[in-house]
Structure formats: C-alpha cells, structure tokens
N, C-alpha and C positions, 0 to 999 in steps of 0.2 A: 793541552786545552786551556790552563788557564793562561796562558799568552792572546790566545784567541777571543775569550770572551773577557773581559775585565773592566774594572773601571778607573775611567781615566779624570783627571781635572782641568776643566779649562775656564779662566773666568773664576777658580774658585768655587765653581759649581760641575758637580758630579756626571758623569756622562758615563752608560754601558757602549763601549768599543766590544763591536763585534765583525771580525777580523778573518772573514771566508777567503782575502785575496788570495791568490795561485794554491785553492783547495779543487782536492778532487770531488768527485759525487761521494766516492765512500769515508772521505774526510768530513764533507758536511754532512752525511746522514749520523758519523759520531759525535759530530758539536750541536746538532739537531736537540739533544736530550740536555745537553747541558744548557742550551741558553732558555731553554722553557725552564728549568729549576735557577737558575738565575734571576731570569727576570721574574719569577713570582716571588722572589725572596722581600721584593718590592712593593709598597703598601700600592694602593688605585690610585690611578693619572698621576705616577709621581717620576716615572722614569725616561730620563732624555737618553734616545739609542742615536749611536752613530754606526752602519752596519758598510765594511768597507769590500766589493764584490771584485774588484781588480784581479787580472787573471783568472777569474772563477773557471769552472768549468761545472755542466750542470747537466743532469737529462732529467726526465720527464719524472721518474720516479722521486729525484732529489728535489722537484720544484713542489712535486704535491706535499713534502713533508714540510717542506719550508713555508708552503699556504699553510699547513696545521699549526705550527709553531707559530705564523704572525696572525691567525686567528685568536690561539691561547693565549698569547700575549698582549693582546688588545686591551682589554683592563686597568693594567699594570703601566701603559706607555703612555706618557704627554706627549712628547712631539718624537718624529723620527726622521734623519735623514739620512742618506745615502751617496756612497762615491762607487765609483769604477764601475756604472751601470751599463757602460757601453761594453762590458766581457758578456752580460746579460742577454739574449736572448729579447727582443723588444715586446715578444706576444707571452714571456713569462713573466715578464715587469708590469704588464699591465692585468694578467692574471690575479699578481700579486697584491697588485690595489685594488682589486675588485672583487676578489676574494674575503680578504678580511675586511674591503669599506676601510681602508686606511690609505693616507696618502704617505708616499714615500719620497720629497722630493731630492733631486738628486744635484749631486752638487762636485765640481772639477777636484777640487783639493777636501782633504779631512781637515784643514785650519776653515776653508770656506765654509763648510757643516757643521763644525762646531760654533763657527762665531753666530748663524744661523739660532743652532739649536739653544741657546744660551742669550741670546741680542733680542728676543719678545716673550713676551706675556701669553699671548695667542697660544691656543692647543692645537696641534696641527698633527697628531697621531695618527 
C-alpha cells in the first residue's frame, strides 16, 4: 500500500500520488481506509492529489466507497487531478464530482497533472 498512496515531488512541491492503476474492486476497497488516514494527516486546503485510475477496474460497491473517501477528504484537498479516467466508467466520474461538489479534472499524462496541479494559485478541489 504504501507504493500506492504516497507522496511525491514535483516542482519541489509535495503532491499525494494515489495509484488505483490495474487495481481490482477488492484492492481499492483495501486502499479505501488508507488514503482517508493519509490525507487527514494533512492540515485544511493544503493537499495537492494526483489520483492515477489506468486499468482500474471498479463496481458499484467500490465506486460508493470511493464517493465516501472523496467526500472525507474534501477539507483536507486544494486542488486534485486525475489520469487514466477513460478505464472509468463515465456515469461514475461524474458521480464522483457531484457527489463530493469537487472537480476532478482529468488529464492524459501524470507529468500533464502535476504541472497542472503545481503551475496555479486557484483552488480547484
């Protein structure tokens, strides 16, 4: 797990990489618990996520826990963006944003995401 959730540098500024790519439903419902005690370890609006879904594989069950987890984490997140959303399901991506009222925009490469999440001022959580 900690390969999966950790944090990475880009820019010299800290970024939580969270790292679903080619996870099963019962691999993310075990990283589920971890990345909520991660990212609260983190004072309010201070943490930039890069959440990478490439290969995921997801069902119904695994998407509602992943709305509870990006709801909890709402506090804690300045900006977030995402890669590999095309393994996503497109009615659980926008689930996902409308659930927590967070935007997740998504982006081709993890260097495209982080230059992103690190290149503005703007809170785009």
């Amino acid at each position: 797990m900690e390969k999966r959730v950790r944090l990475i540098k880009h820019q010299g500024q800290p970024i939580m990489l969270i790292d679903f790519s080619h996870c099963t439903p019962v691999e993310i419902m075990s990283l589920a618990d971890e990345i909520q005690r991660r990212v609260a370890e983190h004072p309010h609006n201070s943490l930039l996520t890069l959440a990478d879904f490439t290969g995921v594989q997801i069902d119904k069950a695994t998407a509602m826990r992943i709305k509870e987890v990006l709801a909890m984490d709402r506090p804690y997140v300045k900006r977030s963006a995402w890669v590999g959303t095309e393994s996503l399901p497109h009615v659980f991506y926008e689930n996902f944003k409308s659930f927590s009222r967070r935007d997740f925009p998504a982006f081709k490469t993890r260097e495209e995401a982080m230059d992103w999440l690190v290149g503005s001022s703007e809170t785009g959580a």
